[in-house]
N, CA, C and O atoms as a printed pandas DataFrame, in Angstrom:
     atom_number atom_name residue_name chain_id  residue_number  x_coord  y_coord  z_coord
0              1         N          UNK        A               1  124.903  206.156  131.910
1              2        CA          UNK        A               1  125.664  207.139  132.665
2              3         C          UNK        A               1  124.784  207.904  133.636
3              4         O          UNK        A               1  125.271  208.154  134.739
4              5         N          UNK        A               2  123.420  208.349  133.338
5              6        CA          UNK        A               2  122.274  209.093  134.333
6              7         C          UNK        A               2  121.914  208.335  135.247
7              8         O          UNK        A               2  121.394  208.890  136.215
8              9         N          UNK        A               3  122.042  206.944  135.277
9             10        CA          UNK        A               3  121.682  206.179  136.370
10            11         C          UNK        A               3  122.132  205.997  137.658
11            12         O          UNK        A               3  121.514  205.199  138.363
12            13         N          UNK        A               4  122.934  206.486  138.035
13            14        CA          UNK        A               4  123.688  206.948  139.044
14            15         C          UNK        A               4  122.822  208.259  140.213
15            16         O          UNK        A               4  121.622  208.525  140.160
16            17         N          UNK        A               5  123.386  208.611  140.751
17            18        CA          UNK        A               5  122.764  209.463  141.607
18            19         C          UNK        A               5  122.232  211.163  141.048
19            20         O          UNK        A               5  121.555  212.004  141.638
20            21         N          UNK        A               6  122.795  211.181  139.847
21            22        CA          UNK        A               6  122.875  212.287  139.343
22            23         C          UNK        A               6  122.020  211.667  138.299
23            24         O          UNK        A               6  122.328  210.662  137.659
24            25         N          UNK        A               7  120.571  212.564  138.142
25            26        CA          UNK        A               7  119.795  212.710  136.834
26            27         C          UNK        A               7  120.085  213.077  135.864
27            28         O          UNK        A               7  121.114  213.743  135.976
28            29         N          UNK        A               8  119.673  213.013  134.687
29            30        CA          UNK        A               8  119.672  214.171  133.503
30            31         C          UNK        A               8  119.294  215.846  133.479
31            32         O          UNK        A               8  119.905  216.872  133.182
32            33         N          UNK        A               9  118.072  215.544  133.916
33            34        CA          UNK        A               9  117.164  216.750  134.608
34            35         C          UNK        A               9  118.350  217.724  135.219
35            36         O          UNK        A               9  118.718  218.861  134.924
36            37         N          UNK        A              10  118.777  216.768  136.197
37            38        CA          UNK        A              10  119.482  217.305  137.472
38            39         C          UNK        A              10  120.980  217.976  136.751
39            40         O          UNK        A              10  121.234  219.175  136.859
40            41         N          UNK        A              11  121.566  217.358  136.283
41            42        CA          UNK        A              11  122.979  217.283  135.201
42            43         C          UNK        A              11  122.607  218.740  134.425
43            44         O          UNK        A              11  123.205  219.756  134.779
44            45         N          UNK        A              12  121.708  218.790  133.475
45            46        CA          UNK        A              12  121.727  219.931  133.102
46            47         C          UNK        A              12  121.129  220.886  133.548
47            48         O          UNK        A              12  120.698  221.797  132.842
48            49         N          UNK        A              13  121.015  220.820  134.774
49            50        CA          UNK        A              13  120.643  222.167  135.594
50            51         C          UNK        A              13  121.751  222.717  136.374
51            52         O          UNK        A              13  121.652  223.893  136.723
52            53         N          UNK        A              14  122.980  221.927  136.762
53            54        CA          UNK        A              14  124.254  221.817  137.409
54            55         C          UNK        A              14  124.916  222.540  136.888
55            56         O          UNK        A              14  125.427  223.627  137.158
56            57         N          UNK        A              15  124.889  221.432  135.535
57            58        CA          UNK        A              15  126.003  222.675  134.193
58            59         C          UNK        A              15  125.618  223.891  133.246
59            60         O          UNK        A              15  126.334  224.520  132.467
60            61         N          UNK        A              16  124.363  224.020  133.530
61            62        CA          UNK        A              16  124.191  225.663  133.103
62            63         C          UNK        A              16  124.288  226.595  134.694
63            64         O          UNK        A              16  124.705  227.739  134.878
64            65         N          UNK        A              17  123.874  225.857  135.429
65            66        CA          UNK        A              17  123.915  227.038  136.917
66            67         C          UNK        A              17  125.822  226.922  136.867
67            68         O          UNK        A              17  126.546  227.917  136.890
68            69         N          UNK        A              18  126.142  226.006  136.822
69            70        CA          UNK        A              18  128.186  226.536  136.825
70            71         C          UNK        A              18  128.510  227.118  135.759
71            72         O          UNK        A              18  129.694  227.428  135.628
72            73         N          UNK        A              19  127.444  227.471  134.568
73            74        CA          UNK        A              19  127.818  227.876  133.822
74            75         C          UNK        A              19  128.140  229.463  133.532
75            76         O          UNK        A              19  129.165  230.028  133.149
76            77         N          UNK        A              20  126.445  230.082  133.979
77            78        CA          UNK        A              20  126.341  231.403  134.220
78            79         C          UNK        A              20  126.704  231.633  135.545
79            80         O          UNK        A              20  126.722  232.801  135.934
80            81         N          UNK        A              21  127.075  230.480  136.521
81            82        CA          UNK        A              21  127.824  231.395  138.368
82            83         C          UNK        A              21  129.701  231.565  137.306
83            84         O          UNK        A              21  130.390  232.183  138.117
84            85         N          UNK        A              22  130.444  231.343  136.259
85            86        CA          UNK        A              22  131.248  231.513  136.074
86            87         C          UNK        A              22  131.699  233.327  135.439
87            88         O          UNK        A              22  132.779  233.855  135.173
88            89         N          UNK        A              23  130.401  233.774  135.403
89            90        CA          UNK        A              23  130.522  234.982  135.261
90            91         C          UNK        A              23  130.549  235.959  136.097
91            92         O          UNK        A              23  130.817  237.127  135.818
92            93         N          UNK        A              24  130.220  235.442  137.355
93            94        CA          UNK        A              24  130.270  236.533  138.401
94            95         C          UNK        A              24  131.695  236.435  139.107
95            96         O          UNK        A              24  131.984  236.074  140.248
96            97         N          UNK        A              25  132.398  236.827  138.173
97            98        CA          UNK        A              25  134.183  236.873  138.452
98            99         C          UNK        A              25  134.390  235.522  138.878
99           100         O          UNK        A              25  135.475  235.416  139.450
100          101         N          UNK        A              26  133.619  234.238  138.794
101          102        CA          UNK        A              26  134.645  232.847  139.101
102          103         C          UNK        A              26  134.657  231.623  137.854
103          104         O          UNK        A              26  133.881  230.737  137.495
104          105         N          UNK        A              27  135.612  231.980  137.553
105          106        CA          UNK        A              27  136.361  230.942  136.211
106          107         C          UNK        A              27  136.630  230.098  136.707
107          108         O          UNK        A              27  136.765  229.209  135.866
108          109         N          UNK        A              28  136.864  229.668  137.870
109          110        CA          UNK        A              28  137.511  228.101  138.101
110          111         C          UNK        A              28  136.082  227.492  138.186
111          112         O          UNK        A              28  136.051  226.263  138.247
112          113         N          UNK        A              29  134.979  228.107  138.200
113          114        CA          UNK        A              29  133.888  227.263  138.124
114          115         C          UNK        A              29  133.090  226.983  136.703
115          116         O          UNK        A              29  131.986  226.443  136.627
116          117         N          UNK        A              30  134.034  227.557  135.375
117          118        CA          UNK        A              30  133.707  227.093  134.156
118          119         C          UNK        A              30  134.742  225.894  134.036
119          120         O          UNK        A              30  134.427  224.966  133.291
120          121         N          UNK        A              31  135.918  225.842  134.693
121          122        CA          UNK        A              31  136.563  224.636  134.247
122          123         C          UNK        A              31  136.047  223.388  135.334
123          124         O          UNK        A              31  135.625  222.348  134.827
124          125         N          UNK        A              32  136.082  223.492  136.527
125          126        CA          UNK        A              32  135.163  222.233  137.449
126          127         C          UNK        A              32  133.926  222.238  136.357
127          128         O          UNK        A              32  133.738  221.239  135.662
128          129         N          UNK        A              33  133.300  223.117  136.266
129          130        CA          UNK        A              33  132.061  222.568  135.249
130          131         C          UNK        A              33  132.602  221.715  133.802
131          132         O          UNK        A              33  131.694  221.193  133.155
132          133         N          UNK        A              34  133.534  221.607  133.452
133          134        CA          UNK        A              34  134.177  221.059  132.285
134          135         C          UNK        A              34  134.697  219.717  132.754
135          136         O          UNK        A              34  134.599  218.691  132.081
136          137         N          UNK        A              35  135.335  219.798  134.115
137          138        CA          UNK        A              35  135.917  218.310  134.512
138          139         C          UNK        A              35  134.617  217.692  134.950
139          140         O          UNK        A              35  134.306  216.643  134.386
140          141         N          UNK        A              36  133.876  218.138  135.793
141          142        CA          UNK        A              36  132.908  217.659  135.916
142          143         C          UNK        A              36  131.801  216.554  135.384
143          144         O          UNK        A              36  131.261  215.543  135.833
144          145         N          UNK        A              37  131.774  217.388  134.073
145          146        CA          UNK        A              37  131.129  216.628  133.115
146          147         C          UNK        A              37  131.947  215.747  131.982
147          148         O          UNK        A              37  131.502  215.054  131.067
148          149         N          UNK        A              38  132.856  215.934  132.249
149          150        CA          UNK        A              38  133.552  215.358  131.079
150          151         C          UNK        A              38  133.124  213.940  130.540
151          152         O          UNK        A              38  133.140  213.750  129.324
152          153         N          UNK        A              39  132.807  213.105  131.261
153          154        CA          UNK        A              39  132.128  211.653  130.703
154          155         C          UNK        A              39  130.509  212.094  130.011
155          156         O          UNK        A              39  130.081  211.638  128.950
156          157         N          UNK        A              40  129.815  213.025  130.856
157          158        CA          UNK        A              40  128.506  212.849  130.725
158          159         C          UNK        A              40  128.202  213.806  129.510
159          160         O          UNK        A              40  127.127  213.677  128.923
160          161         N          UNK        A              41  129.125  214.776  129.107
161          162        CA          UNK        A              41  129.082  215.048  127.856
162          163         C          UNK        A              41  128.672  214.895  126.460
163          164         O          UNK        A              41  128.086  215.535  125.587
164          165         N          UNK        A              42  129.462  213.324  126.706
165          166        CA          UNK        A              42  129.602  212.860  125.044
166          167         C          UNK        A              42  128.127  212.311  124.960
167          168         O          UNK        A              42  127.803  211.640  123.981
168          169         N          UNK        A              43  127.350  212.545  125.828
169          170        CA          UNK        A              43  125.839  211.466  126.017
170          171         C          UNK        A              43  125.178  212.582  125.544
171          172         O          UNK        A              43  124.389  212.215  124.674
172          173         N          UNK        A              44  125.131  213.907  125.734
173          174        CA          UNK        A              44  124.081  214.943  125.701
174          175         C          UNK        A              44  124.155  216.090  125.680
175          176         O          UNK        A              44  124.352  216.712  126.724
176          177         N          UNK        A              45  123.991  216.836  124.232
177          178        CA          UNK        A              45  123.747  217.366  123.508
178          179         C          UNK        A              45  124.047  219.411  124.619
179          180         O          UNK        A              45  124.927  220.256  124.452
180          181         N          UNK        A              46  123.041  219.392  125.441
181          182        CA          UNK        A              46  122.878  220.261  126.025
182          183         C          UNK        A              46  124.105  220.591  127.305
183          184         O          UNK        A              46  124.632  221.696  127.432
184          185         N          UNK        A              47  124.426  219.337  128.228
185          186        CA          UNK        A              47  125.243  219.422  128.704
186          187         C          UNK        A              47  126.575  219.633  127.848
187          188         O          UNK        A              47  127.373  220.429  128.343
188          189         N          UNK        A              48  126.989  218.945  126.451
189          190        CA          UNK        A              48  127.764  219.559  125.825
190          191         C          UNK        A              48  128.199  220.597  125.994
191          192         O          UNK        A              48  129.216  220.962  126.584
192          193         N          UNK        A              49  126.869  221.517  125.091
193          194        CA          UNK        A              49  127.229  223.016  124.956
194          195         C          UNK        A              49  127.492  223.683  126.141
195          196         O          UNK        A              49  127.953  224.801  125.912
196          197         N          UNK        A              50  127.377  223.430  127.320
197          198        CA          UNK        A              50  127.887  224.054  128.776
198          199         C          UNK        A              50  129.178  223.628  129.002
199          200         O          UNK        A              50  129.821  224.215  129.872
200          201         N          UNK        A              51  129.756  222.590  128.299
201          202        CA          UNK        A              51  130.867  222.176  128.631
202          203         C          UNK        A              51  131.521  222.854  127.817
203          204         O          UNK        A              51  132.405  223.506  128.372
204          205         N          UNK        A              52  131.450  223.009  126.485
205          206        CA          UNK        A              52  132.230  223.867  125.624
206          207         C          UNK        A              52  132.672  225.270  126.116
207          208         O          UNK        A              52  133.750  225.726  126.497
208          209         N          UNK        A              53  131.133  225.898  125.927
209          210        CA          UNK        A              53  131.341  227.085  126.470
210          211         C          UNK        A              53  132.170  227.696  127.688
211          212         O          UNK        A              53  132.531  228.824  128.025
212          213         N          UNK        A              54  132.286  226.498  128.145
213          214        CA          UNK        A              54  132.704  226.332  130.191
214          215         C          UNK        A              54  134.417  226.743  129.649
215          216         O          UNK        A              54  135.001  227.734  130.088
216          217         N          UNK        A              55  134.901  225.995  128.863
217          218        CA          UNK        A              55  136.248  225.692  128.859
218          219         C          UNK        A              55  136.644  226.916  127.583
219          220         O          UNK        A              55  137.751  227.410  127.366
220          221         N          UNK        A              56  135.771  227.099  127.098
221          222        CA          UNK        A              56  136.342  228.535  126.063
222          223         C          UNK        A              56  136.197  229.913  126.644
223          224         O          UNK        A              56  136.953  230.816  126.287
224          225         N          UNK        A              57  135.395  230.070  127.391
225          226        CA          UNK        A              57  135.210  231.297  128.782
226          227         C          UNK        A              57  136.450  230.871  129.338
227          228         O          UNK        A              57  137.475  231.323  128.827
228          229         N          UNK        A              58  136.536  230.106  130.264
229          230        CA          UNK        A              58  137.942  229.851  131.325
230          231         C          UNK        A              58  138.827  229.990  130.126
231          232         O          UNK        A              58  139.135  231.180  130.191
232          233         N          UNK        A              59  139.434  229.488  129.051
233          234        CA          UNK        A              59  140.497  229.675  127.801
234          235         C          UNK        A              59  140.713  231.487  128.052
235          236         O          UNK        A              59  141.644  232.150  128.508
236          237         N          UNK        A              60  139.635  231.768  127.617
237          238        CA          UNK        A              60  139.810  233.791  127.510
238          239         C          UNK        A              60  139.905  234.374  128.634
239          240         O          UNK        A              60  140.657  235.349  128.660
240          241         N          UNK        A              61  139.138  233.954  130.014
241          242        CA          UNK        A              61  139.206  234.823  131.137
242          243         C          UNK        A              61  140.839  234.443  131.464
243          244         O          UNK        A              61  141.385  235.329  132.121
244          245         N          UNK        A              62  141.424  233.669  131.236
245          246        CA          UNK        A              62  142.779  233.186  131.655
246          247         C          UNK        A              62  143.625  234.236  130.902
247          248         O          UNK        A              62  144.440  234.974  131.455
248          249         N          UNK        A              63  143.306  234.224  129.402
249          250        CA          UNK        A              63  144.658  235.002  129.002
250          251         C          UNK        A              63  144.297  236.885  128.941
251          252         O          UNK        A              63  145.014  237.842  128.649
252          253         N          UNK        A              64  142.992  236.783  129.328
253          254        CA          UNK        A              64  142.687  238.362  129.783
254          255         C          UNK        A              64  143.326  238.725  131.012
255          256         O          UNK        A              64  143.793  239.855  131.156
256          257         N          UNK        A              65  143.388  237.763  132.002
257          258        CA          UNK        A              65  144.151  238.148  133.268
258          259         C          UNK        A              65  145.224  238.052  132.844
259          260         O          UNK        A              65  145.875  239.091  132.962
260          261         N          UNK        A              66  145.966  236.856  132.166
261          262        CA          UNK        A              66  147.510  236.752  132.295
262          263         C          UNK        A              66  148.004  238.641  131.410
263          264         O          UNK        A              66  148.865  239.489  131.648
264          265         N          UNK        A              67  146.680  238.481  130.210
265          266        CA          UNK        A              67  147.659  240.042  129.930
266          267         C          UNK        A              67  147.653  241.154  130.728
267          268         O          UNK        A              67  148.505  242.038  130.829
268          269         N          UNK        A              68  146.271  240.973  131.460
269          270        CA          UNK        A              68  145.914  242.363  131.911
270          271         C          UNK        A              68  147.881  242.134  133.076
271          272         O          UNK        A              68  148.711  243.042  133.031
272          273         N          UNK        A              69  147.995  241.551  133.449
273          274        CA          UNK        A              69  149.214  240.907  134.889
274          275         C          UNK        A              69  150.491  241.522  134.079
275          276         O          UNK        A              69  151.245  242.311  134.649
276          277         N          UNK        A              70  150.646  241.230  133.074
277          278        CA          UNK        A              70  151.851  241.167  132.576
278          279         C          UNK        A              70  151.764  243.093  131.662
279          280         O          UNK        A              70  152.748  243.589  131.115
280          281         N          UNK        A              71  150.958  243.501  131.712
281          282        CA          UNK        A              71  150.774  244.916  131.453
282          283         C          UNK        A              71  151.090  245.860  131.915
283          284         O          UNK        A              71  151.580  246.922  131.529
284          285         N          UNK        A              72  150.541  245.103  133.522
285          286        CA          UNK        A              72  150.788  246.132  134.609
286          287         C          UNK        A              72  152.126  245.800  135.172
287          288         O          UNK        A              72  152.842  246.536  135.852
288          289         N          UNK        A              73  152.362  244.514  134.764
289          290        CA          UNK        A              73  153.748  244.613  135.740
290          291         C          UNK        A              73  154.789  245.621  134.409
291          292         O          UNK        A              73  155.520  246.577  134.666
292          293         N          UNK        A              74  154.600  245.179  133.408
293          294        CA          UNK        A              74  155.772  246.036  132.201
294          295         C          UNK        A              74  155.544  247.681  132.504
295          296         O          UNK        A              74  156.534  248.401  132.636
296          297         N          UNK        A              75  154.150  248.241  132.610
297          298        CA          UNK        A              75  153.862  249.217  132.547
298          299         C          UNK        A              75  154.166  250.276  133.445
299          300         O          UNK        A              75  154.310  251.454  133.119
300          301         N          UNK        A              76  154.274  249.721  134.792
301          302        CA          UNK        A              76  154.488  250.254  136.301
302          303         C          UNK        A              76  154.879  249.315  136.720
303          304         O          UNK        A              76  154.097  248.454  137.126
304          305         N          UNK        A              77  156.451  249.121  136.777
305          306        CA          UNK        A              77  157.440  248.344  137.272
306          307         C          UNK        A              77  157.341  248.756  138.744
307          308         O          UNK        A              77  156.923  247.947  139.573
308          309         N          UNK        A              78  157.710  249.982  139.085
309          310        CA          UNK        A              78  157.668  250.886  139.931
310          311         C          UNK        A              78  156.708  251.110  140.655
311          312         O          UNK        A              78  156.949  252.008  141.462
312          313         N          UNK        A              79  155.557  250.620  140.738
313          314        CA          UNK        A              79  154.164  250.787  140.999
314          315         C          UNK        A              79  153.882  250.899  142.607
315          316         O          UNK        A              79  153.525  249.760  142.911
316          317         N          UNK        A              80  153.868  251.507  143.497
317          318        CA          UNK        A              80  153.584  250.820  144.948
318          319         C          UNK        A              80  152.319  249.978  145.710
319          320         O          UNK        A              80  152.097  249.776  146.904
320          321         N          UNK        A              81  151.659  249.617  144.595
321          322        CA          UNK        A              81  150.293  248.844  144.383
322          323         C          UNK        A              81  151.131  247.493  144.916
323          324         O          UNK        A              81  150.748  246.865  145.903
324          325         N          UNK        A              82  152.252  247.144  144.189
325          326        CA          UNK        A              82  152.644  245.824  144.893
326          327         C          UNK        A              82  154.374  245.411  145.061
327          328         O          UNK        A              82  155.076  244.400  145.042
328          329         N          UNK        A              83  154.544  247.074  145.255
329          330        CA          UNK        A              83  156.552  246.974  145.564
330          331         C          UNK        A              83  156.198  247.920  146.675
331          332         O          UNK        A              83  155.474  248.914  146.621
332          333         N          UNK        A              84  156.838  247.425  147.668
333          334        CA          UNK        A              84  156.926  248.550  148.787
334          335         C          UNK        A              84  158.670  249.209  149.263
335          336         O          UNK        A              84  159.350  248.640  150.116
336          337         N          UNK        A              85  158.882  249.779  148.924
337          338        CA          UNK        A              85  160.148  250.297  148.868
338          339         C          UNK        A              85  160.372  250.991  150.144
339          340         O          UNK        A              85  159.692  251.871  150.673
340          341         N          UNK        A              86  161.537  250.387  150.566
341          342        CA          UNK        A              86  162.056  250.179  151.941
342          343         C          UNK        A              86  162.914  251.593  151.880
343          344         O          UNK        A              86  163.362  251.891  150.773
344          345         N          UNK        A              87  163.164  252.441  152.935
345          346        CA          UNK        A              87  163.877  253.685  152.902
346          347         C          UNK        A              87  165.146  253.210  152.859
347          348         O          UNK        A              87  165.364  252.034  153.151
348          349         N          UNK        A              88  166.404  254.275  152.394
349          350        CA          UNK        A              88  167.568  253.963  152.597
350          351         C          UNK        A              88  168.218  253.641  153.616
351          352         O          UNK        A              88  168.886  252.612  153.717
352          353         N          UNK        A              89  168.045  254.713  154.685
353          354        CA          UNK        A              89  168.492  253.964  155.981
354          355         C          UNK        A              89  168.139  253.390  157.077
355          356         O          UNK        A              89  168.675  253.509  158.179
356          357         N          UNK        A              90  167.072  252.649  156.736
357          358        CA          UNK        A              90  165.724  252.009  157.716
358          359         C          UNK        A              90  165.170  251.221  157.600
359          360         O          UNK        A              90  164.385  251.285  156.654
360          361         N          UNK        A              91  165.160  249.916  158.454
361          362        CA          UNK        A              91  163.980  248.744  157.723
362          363         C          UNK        A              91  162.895  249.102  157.868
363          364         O          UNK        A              91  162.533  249.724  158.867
364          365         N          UNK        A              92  161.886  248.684  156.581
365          366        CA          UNK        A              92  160.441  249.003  156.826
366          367         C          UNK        A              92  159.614  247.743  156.350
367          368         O          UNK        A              92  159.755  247.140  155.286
368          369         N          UNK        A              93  159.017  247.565  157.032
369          370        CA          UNK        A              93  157.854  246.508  157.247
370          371         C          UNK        A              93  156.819  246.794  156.104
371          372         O          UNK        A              93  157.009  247.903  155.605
372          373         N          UNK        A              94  155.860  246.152  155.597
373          374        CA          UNK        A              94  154.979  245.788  154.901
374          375         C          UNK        A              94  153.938  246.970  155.554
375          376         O          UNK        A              94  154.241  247.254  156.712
376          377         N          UNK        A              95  152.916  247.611  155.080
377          378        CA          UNK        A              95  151.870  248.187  155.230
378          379         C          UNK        A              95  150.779  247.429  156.198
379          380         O          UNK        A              95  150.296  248.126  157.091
380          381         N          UNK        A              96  150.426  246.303  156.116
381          382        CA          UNK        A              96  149.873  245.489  156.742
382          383         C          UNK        A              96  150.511  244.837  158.486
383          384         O          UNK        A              96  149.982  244.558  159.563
384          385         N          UNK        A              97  151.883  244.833  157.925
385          386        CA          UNK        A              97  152.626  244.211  159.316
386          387         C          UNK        A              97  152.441  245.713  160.487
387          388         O          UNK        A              97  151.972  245.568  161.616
388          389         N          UNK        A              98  152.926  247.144  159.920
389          390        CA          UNK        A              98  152.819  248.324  160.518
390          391         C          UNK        A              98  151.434  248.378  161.125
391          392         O          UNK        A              98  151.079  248.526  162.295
392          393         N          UNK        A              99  150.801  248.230  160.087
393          394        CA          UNK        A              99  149.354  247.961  160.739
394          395         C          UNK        A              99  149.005  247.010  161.948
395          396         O          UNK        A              99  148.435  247.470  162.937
396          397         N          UNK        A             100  149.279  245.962  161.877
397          398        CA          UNK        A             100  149.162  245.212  162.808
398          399         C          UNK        A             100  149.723  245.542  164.123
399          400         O          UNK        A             100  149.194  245.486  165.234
400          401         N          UNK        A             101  151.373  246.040  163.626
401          402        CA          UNK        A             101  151.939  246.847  164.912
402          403         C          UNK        A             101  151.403  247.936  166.124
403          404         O          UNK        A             101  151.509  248.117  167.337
404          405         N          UNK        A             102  150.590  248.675  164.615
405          406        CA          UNK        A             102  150.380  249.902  165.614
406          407         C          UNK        A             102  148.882  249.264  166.483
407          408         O          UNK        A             102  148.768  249.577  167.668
408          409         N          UNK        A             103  148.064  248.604  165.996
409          410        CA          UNK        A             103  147.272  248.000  167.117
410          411         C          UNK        A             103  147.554  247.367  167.849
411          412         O          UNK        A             103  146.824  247.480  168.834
412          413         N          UNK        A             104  148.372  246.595  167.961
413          414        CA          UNK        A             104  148.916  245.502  168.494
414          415         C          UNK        A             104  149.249  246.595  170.159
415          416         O          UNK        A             104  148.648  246.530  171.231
416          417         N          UNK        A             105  150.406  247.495  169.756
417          418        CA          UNK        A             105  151.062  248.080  170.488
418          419         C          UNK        A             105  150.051  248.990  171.817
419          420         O          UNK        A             105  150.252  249.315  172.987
420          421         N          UNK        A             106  148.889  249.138  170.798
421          422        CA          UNK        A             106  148.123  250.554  171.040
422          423         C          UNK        A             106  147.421  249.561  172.227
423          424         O          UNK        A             106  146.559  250.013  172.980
């Protein structure tokens, strides 16, 4: 399986560097580190344990977001973080679109 363009050496330097870059807020790079390796795994020991770890980090950072998501939406339905509530007798545009307007215009 190392005989290919990709070393051993090289392999487990890949999957521990995707391992610890998955902590600096990016989880989709513990699971590419998991598909990644998925053949070269079952060969070695070390790349293993990066693969494990890869896919049980992404497992928890997933359902920490899905709760933290589903907290805030139960908690502050109402929230104007991400409902923008249109006046009664007036259309109103998005915060961003107004924005754009008033430069646009200016």
């Amino acid at each position: 399986m190392f005989s290919g363009p990709l070393k051993k050496e090289t392999a487990e330097t890949l999957a521990r560097r995707q391992f610890y870059g998955g902590f600096f807020f990016l989880p989709w790079l513990w699971m590419s580190n998991y598909f990644f390796f998925w053949e070269i795994q079952k060969e070695n020991e070390e790349i293993r344990k990066y693969c494990r770890w890869s896919l049980i980090c992404f497992i928890v950072s997933c359902f920490v977001a899905i709760v933290w998501w589903v907290c805030m939406y139960t908690l502050y339905p109402d929230s104007s973080l991400w409902i923008i509530k249109p006046d009664a007798d007036e259309f109103q545009v998005g915060i961003f679109t107004k924005a754009l307007n008033q430069d646009y215009l200016s």
